[in-house]
C-alpha positions as CSV (number, residue, x, y, z in Angstrom):
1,X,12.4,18.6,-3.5
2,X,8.7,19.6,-2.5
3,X,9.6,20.1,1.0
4,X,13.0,21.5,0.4
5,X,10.8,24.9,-1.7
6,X,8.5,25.3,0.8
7,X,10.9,25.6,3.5
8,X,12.7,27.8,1.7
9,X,9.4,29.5,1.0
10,X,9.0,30.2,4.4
11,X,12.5,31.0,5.5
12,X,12.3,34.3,2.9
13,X,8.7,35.0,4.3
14,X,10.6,35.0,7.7
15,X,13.1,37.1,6.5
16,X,10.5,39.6,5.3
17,X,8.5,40.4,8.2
18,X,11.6,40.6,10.5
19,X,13.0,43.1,8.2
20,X,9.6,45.2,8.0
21,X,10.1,44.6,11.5
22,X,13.3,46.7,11.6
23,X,11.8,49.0,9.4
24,X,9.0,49.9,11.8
25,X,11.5,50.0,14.8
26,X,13.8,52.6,13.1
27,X,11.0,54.6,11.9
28,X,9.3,54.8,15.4
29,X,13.2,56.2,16.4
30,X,13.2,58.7,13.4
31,X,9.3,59.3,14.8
32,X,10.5,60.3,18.2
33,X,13.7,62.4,17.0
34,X,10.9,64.3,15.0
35,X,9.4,65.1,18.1
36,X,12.3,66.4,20.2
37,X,13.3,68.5,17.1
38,X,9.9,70.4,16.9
39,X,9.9,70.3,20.8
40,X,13.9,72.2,20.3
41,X,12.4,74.3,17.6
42,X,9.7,76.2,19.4
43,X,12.3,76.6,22.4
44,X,14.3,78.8,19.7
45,X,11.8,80.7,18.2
46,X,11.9,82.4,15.2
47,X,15.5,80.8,14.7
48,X,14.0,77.3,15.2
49,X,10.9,77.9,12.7
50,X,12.8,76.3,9.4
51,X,13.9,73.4,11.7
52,X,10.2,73.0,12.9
53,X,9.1,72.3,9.7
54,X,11.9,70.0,8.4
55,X,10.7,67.7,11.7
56,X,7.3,68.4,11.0
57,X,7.8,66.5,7.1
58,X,9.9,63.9,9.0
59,X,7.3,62.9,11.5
60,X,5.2,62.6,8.2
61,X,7.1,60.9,6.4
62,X,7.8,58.4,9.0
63,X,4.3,58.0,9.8
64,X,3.8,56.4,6.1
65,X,6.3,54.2,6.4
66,X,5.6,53.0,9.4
67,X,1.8,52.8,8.1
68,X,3.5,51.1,5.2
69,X,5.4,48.7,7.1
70,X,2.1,47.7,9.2
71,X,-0.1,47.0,5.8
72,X,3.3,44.9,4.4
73,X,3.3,42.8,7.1
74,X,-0.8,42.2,7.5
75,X,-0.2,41.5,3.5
76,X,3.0,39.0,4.3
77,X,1.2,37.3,7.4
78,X,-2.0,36.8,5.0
79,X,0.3,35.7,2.3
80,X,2.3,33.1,4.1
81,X,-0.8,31.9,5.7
82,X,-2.0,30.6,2.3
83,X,1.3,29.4,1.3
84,X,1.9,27.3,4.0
85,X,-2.0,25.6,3.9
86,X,-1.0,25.3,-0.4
87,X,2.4,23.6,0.4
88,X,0.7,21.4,3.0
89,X,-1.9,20.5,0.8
90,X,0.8,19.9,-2.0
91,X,3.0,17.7,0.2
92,X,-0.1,15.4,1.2
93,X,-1.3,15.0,-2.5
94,X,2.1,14.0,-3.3
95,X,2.4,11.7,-0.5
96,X,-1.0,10.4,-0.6
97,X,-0.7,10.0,-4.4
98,X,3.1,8.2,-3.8
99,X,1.6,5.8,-1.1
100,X,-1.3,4.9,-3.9
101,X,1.1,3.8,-6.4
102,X,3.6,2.2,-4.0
103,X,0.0,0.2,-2.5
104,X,-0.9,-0.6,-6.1
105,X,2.3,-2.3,-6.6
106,X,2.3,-4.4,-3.7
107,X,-0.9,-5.8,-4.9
108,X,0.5,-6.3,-8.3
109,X,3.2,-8.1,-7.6
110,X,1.1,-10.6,-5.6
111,X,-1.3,-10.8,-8.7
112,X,1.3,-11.8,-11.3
113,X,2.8,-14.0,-8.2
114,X,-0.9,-15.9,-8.1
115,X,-1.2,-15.9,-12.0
116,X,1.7,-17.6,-12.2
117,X,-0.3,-20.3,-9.5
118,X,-2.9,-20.4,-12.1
119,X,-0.9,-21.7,-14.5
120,X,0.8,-24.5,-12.9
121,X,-2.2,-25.8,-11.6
122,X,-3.9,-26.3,-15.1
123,X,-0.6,-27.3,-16.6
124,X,0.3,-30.1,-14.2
125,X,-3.4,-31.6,-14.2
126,X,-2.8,-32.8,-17.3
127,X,0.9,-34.3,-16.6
128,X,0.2,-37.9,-17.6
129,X,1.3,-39.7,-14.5
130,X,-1.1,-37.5,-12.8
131,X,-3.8,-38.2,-15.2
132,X,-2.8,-42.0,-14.9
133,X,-3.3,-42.4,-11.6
134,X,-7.1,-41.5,-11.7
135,X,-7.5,-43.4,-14.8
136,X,-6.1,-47.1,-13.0
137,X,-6.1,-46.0,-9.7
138,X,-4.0,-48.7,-8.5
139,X,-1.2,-48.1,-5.9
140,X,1.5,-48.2,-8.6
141,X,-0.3,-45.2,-10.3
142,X,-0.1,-43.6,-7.2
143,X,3.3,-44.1,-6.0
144,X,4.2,-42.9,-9.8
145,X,2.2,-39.7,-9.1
146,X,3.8,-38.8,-6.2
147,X,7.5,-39.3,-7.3
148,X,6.4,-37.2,-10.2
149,X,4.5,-34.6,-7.8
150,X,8.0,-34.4,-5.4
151,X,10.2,-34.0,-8.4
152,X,7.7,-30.7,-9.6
153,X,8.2,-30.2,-5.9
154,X,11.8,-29.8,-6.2
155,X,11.6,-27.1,-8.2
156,X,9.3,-25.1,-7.1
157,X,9.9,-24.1,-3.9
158,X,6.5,-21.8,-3.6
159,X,4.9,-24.9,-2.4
160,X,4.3,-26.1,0.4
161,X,2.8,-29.6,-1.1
162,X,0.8,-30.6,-4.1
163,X,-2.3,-33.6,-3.9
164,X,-4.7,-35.2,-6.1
165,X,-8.2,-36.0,-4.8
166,X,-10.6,-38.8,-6.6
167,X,-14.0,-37.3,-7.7
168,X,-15.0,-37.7,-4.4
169,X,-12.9,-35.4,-2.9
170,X,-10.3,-37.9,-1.1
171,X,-6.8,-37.1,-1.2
172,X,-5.5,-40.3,-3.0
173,X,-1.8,-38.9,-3.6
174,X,0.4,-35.9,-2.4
175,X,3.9,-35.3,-3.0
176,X,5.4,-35.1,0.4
177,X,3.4,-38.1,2.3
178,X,6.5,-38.4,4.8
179,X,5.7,-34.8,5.8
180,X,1.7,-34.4,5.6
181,X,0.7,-37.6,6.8
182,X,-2.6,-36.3,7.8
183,X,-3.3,-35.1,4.3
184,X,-3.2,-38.7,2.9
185,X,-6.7,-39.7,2.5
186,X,-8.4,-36.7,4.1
187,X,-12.1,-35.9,3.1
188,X,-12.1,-32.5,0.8
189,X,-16.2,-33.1,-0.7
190,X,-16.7,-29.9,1.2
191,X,-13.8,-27.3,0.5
192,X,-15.1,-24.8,-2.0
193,X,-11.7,-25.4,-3.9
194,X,-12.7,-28.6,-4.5
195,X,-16.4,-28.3,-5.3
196,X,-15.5,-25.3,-8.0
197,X,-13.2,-27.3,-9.4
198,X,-15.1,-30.4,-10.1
199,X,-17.2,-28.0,-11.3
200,X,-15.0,-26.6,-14.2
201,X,-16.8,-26.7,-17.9
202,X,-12.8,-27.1,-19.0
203,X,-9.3,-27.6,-18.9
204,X,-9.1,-24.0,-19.2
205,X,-10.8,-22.5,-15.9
206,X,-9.5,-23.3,-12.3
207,X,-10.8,-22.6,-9.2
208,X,-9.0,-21.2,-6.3
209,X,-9.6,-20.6,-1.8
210,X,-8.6,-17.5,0.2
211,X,-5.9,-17.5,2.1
212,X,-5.9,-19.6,5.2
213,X,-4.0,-22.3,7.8
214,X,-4.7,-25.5,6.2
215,X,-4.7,-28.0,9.3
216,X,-3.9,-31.2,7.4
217,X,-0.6,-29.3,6.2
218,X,0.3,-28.4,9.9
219,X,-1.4,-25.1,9.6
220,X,0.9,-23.9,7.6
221,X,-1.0,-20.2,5.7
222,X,-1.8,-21.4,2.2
223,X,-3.8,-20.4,-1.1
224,X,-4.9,-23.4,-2.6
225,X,-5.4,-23.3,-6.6
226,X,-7.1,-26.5,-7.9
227,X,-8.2,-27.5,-11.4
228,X,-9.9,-30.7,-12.3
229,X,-8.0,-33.6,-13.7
230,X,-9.6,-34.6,-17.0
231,X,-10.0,-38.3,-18.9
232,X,-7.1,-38.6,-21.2
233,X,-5.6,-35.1,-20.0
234,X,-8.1,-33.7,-22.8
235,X,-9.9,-29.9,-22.3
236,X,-13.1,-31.2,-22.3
237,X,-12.6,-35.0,-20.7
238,X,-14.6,-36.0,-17.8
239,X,-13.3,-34.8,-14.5
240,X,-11.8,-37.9,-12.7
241,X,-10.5,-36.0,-9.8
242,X,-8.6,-32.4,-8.6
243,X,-5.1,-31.1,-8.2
244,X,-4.7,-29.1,-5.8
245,X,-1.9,-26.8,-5.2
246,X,-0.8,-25.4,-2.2
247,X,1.1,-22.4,-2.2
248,X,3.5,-21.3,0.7
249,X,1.5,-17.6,1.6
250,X,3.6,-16.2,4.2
251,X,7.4,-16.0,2.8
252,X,6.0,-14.9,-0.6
253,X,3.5,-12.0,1.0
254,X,6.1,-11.1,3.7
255,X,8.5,-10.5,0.8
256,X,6.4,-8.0,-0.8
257,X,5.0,-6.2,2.1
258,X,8.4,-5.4,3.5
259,X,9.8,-4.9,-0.1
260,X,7.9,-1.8,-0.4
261,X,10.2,1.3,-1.0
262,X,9.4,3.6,1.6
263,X,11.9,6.6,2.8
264,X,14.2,5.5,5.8
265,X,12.0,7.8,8.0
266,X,9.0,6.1,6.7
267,X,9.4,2.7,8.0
268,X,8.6,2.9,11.8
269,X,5.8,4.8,11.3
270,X,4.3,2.7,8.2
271,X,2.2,-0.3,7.6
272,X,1.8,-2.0,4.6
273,X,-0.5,-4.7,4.0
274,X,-2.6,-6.9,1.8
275,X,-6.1,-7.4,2.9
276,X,-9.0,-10.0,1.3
277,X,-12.3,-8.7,0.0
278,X,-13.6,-8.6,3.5
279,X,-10.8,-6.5,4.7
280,X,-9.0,-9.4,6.5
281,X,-5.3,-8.8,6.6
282,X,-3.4,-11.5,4.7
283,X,0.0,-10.1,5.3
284,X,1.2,-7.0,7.5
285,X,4.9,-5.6,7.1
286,X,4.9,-5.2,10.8
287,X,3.5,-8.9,11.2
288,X,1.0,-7.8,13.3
289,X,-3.1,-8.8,12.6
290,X,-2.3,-11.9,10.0
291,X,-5.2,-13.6,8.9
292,X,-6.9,-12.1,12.2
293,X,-7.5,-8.6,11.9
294,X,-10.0,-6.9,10.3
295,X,-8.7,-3.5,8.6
296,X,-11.6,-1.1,8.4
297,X,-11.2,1.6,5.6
298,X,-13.2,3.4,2.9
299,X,-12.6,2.9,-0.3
300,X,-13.8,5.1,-2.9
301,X,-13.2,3.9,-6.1
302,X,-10.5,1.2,-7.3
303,X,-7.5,3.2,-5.8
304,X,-7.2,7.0,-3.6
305,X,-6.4,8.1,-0.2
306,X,-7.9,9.8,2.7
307,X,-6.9,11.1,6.1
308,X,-8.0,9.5,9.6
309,X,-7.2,11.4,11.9
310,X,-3.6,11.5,12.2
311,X,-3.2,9.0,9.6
312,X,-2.8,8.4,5.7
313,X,-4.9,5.8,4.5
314,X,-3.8,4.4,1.0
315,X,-5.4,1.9,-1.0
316,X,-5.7,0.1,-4.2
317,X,-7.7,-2.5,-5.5
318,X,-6.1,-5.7,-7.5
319,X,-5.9,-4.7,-11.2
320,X,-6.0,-8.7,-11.8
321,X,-2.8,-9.7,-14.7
322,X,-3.3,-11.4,-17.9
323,X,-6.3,-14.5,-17.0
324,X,-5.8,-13.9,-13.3
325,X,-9.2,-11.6,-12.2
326,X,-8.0,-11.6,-8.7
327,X,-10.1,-11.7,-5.5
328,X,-11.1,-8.4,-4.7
329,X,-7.8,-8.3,-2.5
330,X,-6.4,-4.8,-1.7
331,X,-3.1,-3.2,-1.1
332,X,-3.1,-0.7,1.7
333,X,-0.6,1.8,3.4
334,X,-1.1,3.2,6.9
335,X,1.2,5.8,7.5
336,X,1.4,8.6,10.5
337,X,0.6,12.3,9.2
């Protein structure tokens, strides 16, 4: 609608100056015809002296017009001038303010996704088989865990496996052994997942790793969320061990990224993306830079917009939902001017 009034805005201011245009022309013709008549006039003498005057007034007259015409159309040029830099400037405040919101979104939607993580992970520590099988640790605990740790598996499909670790960090049970051999008794003492975890005052907090490929689940992109398991499944019990979750990044980011509701012209000419706090691109709707790009940009403030050049930079910081704080991720929009 925007760019629909100021190209109509323009189109009239178009039609004005080639009219004044005319205006000029024919009064340079009535000009000249002034001329010849006074030039006709003196040829006739006395006869021609009433004549000589009505071209004189003419010439005049069309003189001011024409004078007229000229400060019109200084007025007009000056006019449109301003219009055109106050519709442009219009137009990119809208844009820049409609990328914001649509980048604000993106991150939003991959908050409540991850608050939703949140939950399961502290839920599902306190199942009892998984509780169990830190409390006997014998193999029948464990191979009662991971039936129960596929059958969650089942249903959520957002996963790409789920594992419990003793207290000192080894993985003692997943849900899909068959598939992640190599996560079966792996060493995770040193993942900070695992270390913020254990390090829980309650059943309450969780603790939870940037994005990244996770090599004993084939390097396969994942966020892991982890909470500790606790004696008796109790909020304040001992920590025994961790779950840790791993969640499936790419399908759920890609979904977002490319679910963004840009214009049909938009699309070649746009990126959308979700960076981390150090402006490392987790997900890119052209799927270019993942996880190995670096996105410089200048935010200022929690959300805005800025040119570059020929480009529109939009960006908003995660809002966080409900007990999810977020990670300092961003939502950010490239698009050409």
């Amino acid at each position: 609608m925007q760019d629909d009034i100021l190209q109509l805005a323009y189109e009239v201011s178009h039609v004005t100056r080639d009219k004044i245009h005319l205006i000029a022309s024919v009064m340079s013709e009535a000009r000249f015809l002034a001329i010849n008549t006074r030039i006709e006039a003196a040829r006739a003498g006395q006869a021609g002296v009433a004549f000589g005057l009505l071209a004189d007034e003419m010439g005049r007259i069309s003189s001011r017009i024409i004078e007229i015409s000229n400060e019109l159309r200084t007025a007009t040029d000056a006019s449109t001038k301003k219009l055109r830099d106050a519709g442009s400037d219009l137009l990119l405040n809208s844009r820049g303010e409609r990328m914001t919101d649509l980048a604000l979104n993106a991150v939003d939607l991959i908050d409540r996704n991850l608050y939703e993580r949140s939950c399961d992970v502290r839920w599902w520590a306190t199942d009892s088989a998984v509780v169990q099988a830190l409390e006997e640790a014998s193999p029948d605990a464990y191979r009662h865990a991971s039936a129960r740790l596929a059958t969650i598996l089942k249903s959520y499909t957002v996963y790409v496996d789920l594992f419990i670790t003793d207290a000192n960090g080894k993985v003692v049970v997943c849900g899909r052994p068959e598939r992640h051999p190599r996560l079966m008794g792996r060493d995770m003492s040193g993942e900070d997942w695992f270390i913020n975890a254990m390090r829980t005052r309650s059943g309450d907090e969780y603790a939870v790793a940037d994005v990244r490929c996770f090599p004993a689940l084939d390097e396969t992109p994942v966020a892991i969320y982890s909470a500790a398991i606790r004696a008796g499944g109790q909020e304040q019990g001992k920590a025994l061990g961790v779950l840790g979750i791993a969640f499936d990044w790419a399908p759920q980011a890609e979904g977002i990224v490319k679910g963004v509701r840009l214009a049909e012209n938009e699309k070649a000419s746009t990126r959308v993306m979700l960076v981390d706090a150090n402006r490392r691109v987790l997900a890119s709707s052209n799927d270019e830079g993942i996880l190995s790009e670096t996105f410089s940009f200048r935010p200022e403030g929690p959300r805005g917009f800025y040119c570059q050049g020929d480009k529109l930079i939009a960006y908003a910081l995660t809002p966080g939902y409900e007990t999810y704080k977020g990670l300092g991720w961003y939502g950010v929009i490239e698009t050409t001017l």
